[in-house]
C-alpha positions in Angstrom: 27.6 8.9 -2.1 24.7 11.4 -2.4 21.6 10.4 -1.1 17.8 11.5 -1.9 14.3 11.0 -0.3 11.6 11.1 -3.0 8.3 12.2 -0.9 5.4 11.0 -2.8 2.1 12.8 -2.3 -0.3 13.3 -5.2 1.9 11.6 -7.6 1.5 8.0 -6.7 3.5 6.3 -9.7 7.4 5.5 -10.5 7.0 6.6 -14.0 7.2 9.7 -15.5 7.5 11.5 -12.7 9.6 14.7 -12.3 10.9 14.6 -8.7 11.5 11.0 -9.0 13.3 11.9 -12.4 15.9 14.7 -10.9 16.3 12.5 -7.8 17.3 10.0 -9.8 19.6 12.1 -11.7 21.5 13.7 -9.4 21.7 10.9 -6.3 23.3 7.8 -6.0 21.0 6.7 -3.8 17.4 7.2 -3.6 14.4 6.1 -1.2 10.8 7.3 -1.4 8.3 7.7 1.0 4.6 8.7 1.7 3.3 9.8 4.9 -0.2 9.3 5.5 -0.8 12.9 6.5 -2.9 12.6 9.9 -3.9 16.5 9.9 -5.6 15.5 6.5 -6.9 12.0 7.7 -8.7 13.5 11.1 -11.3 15.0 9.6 -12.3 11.9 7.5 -12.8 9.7 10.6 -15.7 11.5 11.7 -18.0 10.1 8.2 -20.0 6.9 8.2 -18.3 3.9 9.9 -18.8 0.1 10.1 -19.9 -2.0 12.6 -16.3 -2.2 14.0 -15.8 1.5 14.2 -13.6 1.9 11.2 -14.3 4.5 8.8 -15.2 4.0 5.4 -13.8 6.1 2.8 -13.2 4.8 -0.9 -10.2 7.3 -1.3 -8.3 6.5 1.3 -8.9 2.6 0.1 -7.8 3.8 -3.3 -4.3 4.9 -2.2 -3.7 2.5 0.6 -3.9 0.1 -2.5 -1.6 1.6 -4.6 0.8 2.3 -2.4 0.9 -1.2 -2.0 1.6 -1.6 -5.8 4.4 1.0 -5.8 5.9 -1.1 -2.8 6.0 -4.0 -4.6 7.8 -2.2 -7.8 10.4 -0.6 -5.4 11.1 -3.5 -3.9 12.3 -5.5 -7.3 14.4 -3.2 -7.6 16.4 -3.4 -4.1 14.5 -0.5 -2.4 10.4 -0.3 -0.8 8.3 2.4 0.3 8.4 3.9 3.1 4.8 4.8 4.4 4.0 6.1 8.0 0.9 8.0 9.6 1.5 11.0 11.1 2.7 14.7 10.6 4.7 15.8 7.4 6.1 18.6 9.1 7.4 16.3 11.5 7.9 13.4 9.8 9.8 14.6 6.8 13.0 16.1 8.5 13.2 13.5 11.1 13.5 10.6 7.9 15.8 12.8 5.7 17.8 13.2 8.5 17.6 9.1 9.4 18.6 8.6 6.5 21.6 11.0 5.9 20.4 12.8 2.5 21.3 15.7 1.0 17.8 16.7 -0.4 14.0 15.7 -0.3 12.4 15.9 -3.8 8.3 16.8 -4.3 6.0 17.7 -6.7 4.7 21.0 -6.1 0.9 21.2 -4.7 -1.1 24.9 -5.3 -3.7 24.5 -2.3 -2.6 27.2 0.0 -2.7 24.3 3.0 0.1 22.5 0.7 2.1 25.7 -0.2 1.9 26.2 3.7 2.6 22.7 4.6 6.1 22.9 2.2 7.1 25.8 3.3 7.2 24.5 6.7 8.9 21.6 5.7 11.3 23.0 3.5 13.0 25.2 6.7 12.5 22.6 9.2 15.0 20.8 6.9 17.1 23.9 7.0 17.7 22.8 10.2 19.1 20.1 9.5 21.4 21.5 6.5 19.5 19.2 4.2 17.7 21.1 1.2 14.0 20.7 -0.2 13.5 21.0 -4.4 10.2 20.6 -5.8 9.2 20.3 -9.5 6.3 21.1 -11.6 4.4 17.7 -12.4 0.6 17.7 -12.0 -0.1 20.5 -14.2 1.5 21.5 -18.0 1.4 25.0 -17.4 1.3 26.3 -13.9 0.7 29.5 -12.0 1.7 32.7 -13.9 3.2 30.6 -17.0 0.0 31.7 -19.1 -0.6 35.5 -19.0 -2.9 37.8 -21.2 -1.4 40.4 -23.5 -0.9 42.6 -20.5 1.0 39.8 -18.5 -2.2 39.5 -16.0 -3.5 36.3 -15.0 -6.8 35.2 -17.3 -10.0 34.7 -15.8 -11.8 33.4 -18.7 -11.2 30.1 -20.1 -11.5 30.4 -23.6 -8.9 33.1 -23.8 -6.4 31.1 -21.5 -7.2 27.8 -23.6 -6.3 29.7 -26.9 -3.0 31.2 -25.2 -2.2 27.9 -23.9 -2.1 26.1 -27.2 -0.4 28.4 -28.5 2.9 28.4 -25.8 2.6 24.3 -25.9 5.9 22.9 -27.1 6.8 19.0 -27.5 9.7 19.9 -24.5 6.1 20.6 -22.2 4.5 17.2 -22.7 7.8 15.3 -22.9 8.0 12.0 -20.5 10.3 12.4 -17.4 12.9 9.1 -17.7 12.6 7.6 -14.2 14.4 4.3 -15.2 17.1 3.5 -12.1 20.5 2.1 -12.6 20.8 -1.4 -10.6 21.1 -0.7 -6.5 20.2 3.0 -7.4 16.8 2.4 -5.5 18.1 2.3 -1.6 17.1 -0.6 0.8 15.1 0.4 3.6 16.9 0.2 7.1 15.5 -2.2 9.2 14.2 0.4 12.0 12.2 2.2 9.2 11.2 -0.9 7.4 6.9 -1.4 8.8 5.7 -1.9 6.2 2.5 -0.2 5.1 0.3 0.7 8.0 -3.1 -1.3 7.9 -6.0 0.1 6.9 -7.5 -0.7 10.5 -4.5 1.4 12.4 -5.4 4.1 10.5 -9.2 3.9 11.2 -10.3 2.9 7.8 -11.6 -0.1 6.2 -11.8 -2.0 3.3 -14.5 -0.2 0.7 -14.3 -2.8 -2.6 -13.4 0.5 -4.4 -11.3 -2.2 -6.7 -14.4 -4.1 -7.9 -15.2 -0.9 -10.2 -11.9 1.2 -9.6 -8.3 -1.0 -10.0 -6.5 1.3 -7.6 -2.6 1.6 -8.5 -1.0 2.6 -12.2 -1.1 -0.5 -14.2 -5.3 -0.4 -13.5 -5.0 3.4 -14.8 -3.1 2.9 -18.0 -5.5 -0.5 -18.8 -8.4 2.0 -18.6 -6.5 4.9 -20.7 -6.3 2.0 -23.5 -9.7 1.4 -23.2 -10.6 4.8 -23.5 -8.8 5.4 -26.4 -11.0 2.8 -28.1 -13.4 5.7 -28.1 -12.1 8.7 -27.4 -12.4 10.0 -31.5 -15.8 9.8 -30.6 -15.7 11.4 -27.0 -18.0 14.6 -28.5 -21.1 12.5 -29.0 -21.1 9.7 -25.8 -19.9 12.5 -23.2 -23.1 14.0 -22.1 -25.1 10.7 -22.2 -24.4 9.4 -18.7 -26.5 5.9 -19.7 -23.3 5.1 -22.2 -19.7 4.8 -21.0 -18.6 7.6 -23.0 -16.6 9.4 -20.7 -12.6 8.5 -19.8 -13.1 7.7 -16.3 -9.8 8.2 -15.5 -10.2 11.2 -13.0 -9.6 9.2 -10.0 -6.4 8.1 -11.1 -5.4 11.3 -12.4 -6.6 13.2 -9.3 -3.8 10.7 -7.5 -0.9 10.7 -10.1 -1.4 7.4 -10.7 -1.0 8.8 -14.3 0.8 11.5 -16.0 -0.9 14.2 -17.0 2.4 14.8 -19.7 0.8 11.3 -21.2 -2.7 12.1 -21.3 -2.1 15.1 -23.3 0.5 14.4 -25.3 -2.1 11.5 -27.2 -4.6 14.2 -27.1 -2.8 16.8 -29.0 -1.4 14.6 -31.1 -4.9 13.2 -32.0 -6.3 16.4 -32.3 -3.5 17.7 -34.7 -4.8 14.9 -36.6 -8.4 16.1 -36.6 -9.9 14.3 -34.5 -12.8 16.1 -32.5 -13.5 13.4 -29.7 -9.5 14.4 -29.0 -10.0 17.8 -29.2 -12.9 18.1 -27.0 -11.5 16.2 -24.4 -7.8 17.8 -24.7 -10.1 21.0 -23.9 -11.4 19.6 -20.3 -7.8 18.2 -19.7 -6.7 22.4 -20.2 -10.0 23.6 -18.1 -7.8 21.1 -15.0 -5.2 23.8 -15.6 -6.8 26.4 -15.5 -8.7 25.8 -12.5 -5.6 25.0 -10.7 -3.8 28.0 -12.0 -7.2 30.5 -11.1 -6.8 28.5 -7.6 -2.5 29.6 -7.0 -3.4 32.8 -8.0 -6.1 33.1 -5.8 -5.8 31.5 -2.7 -8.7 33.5 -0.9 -11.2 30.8 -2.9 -9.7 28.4 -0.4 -11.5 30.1 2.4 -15.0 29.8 1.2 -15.1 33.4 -0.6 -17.0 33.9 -4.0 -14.9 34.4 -7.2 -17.2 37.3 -7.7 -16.9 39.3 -4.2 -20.9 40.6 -5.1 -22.2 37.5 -5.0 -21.3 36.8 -1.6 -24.6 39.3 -1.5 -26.9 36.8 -1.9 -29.1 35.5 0.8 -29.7 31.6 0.5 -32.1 29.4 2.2 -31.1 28.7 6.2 -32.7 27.3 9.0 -34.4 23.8 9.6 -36.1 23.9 6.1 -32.8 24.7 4.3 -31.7 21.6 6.1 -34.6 19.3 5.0 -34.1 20.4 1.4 -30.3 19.6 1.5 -30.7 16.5 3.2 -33.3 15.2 0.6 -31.0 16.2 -2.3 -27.9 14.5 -0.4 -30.1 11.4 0.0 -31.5 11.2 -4.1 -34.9 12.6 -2.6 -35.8 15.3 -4.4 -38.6 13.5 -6.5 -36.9 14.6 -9.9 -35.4 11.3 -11.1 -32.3 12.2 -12.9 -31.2 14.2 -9.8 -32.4 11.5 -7.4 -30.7 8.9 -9.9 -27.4 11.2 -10.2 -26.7 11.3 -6.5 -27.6 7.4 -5.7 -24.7 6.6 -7.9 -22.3 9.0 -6.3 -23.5 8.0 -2.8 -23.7 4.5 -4.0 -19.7 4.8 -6.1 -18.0 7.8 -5.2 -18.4 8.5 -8.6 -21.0 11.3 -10.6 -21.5 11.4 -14.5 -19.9 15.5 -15.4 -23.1 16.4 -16.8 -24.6 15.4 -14.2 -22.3 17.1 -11.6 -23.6 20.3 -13.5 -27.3 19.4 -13.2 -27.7 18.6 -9.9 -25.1 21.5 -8.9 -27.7 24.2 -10.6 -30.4 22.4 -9.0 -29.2 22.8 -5.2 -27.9 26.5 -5.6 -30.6 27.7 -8.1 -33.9 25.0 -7.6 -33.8 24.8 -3.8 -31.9 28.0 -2.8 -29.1 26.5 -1.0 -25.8 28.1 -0.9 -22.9 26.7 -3.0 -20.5 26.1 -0.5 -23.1 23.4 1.1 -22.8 21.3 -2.1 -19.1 21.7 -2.5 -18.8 20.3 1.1 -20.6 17.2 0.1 -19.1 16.4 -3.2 -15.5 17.1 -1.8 -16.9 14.2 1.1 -18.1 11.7 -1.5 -16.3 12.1 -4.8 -13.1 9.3 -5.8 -11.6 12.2 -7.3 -12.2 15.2 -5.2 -9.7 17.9 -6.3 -10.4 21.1 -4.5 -9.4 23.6 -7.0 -12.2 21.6 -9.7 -14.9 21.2 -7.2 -14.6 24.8 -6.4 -14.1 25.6 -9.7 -17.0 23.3 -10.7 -20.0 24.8 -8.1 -18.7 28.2 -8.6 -19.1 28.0 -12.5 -23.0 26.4 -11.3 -24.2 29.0 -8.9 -22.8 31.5 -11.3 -20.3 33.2 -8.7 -16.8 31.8 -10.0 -14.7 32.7 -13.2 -16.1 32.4 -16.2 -19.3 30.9 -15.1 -22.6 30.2 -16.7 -25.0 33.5 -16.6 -27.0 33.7 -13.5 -30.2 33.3 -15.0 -29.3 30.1 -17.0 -30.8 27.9 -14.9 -30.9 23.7 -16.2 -34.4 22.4 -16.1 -34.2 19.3 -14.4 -37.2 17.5 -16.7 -35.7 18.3 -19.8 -32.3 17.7 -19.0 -33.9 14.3 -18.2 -35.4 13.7 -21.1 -32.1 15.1 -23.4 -29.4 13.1 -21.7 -31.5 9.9 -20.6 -34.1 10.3 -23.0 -34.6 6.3 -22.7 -34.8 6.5 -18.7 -31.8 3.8 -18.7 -29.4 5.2 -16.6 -32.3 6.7 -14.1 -33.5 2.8 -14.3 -30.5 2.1 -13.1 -30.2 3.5 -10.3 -33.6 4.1 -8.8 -35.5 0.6 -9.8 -38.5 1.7 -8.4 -39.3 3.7 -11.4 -38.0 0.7 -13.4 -41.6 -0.1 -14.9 -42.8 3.9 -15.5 -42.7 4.5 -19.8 -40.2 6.2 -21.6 -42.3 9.4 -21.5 -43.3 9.0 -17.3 -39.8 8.3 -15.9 -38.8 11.9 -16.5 -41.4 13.5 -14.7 -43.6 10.5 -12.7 -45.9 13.0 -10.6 -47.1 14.0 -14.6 -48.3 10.1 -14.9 -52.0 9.1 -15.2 -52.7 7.4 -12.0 -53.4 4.4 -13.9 -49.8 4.2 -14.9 -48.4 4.3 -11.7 -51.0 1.9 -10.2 -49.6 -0.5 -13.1 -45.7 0.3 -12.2 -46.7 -0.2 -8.3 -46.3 3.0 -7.0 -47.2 5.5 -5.0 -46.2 8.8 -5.0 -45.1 9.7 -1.3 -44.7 6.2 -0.2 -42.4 4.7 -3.2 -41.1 7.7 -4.4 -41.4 11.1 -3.5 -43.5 14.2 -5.4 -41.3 17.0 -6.1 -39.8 18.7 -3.6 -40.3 22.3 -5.2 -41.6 23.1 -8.1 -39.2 24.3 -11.0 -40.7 27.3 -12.7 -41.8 28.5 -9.2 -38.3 28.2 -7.9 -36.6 29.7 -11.1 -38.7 32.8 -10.3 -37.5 33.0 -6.9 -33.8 32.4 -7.8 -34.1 35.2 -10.3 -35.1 37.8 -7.5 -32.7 36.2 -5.1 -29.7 36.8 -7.6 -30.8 40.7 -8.2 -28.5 41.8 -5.4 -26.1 40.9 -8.3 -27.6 42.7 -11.5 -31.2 42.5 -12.9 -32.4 39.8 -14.9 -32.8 40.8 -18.5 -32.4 37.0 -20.2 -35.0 34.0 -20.1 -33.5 30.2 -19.7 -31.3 28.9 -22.0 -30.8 25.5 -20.4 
């Protein structure tokens, strides 16, 4: 009989799922297993613990959740996950070999620490004469699949978006049949069969991410249905982080708890039907790809390095009052509200509206002068769905240095974005209640307010909340000279 080991990593579902799908296919027998990867856990212990040392991360929550859900599935069906903590590159060929398979299936990753990671794998399994396929599944079109005219790899999106359309065939979104045939899903032997580790051996703790967040597939695809309630009308809610307009769905999708092929496929088909919402939304589902494919086909952004090699040129803020700036806009202390308001709810969720991603992004690299790759750091530390090649791809397009990115001197003002996309103060309200009782006109901007309004609200500026932290038409100036070791300004603002 041949035998398979499915290695789940950022595919955390039994549906739909390519390697699952050829495993399937080809094997008799088929177990699947996830190794909570230690080299990637380390680095996560050293954030903010509780009062019994454990570490506190909402993503790591997230997965140890689902992973119990996928358990539970496999083991209806005669088989169970196999989940231990340690090295991959160790792990991997010792349990295929365990096991006695002929191959380990995986979904392709494209951060160079993955491609590295596989490649490793794949010949430590040579050793063992047992082979290593992996499958495209995350992405529709992957690495060199979309080309220019002149077969080179785009670097604007519009361009790539336009050529990718144009390739998409109903083959590309069609769903992977993952249904096993009775005993086809292996029991575990009993020396392999822990169980999931506990959140507690691993160094973790329990977040509540599931209060706000149902962490496993079935919690996914309820909030997909909900979304599609609205998602005809996706063009007008989206920048209005007040209203639940958006999908959220990113999380999930960041962990394959749902398949991109799925997400698409209603997308197209409602945009084909003429529906906008649809087709603006299909159009941030394509900029995923494309920021994964500008990512495989340049692996340098991995180490830090500008998209733009001459903006690497440009001298940020350092030193103890670079610091003090940072830390204030890390902390929601910057004294502009919808900034302050913005990062309360990702410190507070994991979560940040995309508009306001792009606000507060301009507003560290371009209001207080502090580099790019600071802000990346954080977000990549707080955010449910931190996917590296987005991020980057995200504060690179802010700070003006990545592909495709907005102009240098289009800098967002942080009052008026305020008063465009929360015009009402409600979601600012929200989050920082001690503005709660400022006017519609005030919240924006409180050091503008009359003293006699803020007496009336109870607060004092410095004590309750704090006055601005720079001022924005002085710092626009400043970022404009800063960015001239690029090119000379010729434009005004167009935020």
């Amino acid at each position: 009989m041949k035998k398979a080991l499915v290695w789940l990593r950022r595919d955390l579902r039994l549906h739909d799922h390519a390697a699952l799908h050829h495993a399937l296919e080809s094997h008799d027998r088929v177990w699947v297993a996830f190794i909570f990867d230690k080299e990637i856990l380390a680095p996560l212990l050293n954030g903010k613990k509780n009062g019994l040392g454990l570490r506190l991360d909402r993503r790591v929550d997230f997965i140890w959740q689902g992973l119990h859900a996928l358990d539970g599935e496999l083991r209806k069906q005669g088989g169970g996950l196999i989940a231990v903590f340690g090295k991959p590159i160790d792990l991997i060929p010792q349990l295929a070999n365990a096991l006695g398979v002929d191959a380990v299936f995986a979904n392709r990753d494209y951060e160079p620490m993955a491609v590295a990671r596989d490649l490793s794998v794949a010949k430590a399994l040579q050793n063992f004469q047992i082979g290593f396929r992996h499958y495209k599944d995350q992405v529709i079109f992957e690495e060199k699949e979309v080309l220019t005219n002149s077969n080179t790899v785009f670097s604007i999106f519009t361009p790539y978006k336009n050529a990718w359309l144009k390739k998409l065939q109903a083959i590309d979104l069609a769903p992977f049949d993952c249904a096993a045939k009775p005993g086809q899903f292996a029991a575990i032997p009993k020396t392999l069969d822990m169980g999931i580790p506990s959140l507690s051996s691993l160094g973790f703790s329990s977040t509540g991410i599931e209060s706000h967040l149902p962490p496993n597939p079935d919690g996914g695809a309820a909030l997909f249905e909900i979304f599609l309630d609205r998602i005809d009308q996706y063009q007008i809610g989206r920048d209005f982080p007040a209203i639940r307009g958006v999908s959220y769905l990113s999380t999930h999708l960041r962990f394959g708890m749902l398949s991109i092929r799925g997400l698409i496929r209603e997308a197209h088909r409602r945009m084909l039907l003429g529906s906008l919402g649809a087709t603006i939304w299909l159009s941030e589902l394509i900029w995923r790809d494309f920021y994964f494919m500008i990512l495989a086909n340049h692996p340098r952004l991995a180490n830090g390095t500008s998209f733009k090699p001459d903006y690497d040129t440009i001298q940020w803020e350092s030193g103890p009052f670079a610091q003090k700036l940072f830390t204030a806009w890390c902390e929601g202390r910057t004294g502009y509200p919808l900034i302050d308001a913005a990062m309360h709810q990702l410190n507070q969720s994991g979560y940040m509206h995309n508009r306001l991603r792009m606000v507060v992004a301009s507003f560290l690299c371009k209001d207080l002068g502090i580099d790019w790759r600071w802000g990346e750091a954080y977000f990549a530390e707080q955010l449910n769905d931190f996917e590296f090649s987005s991020n980057n791809g995200g504060w690179q397009w802010a700070s003006s240095s990545g592909c495709d990115a907005q102009p240098y001197f289009r800098i967002f003002n942080p009052t008026t974005q305020s008063e465009k996309f929360d015009s009402d103060g409600k979601f600012i309200r929200r989050y920082l209640p001690v503005l709660e009782k400022l006017s519609k006109k005030s919240i924006h901007a409180p050091w503008q307010s009359s003293q006699l309004e803020l007496e009336a609200a109870g607060i004092l500026l410095g004590r309750d909340y704090p006055f601005p932290i720079v001022d924005h038409n002085e710092a626009r100036n400043k970022t404009l000279i800063r960015y001239s070791v690029v090119k000379k300004p010729t434009l005004k603002e167009s935020a």
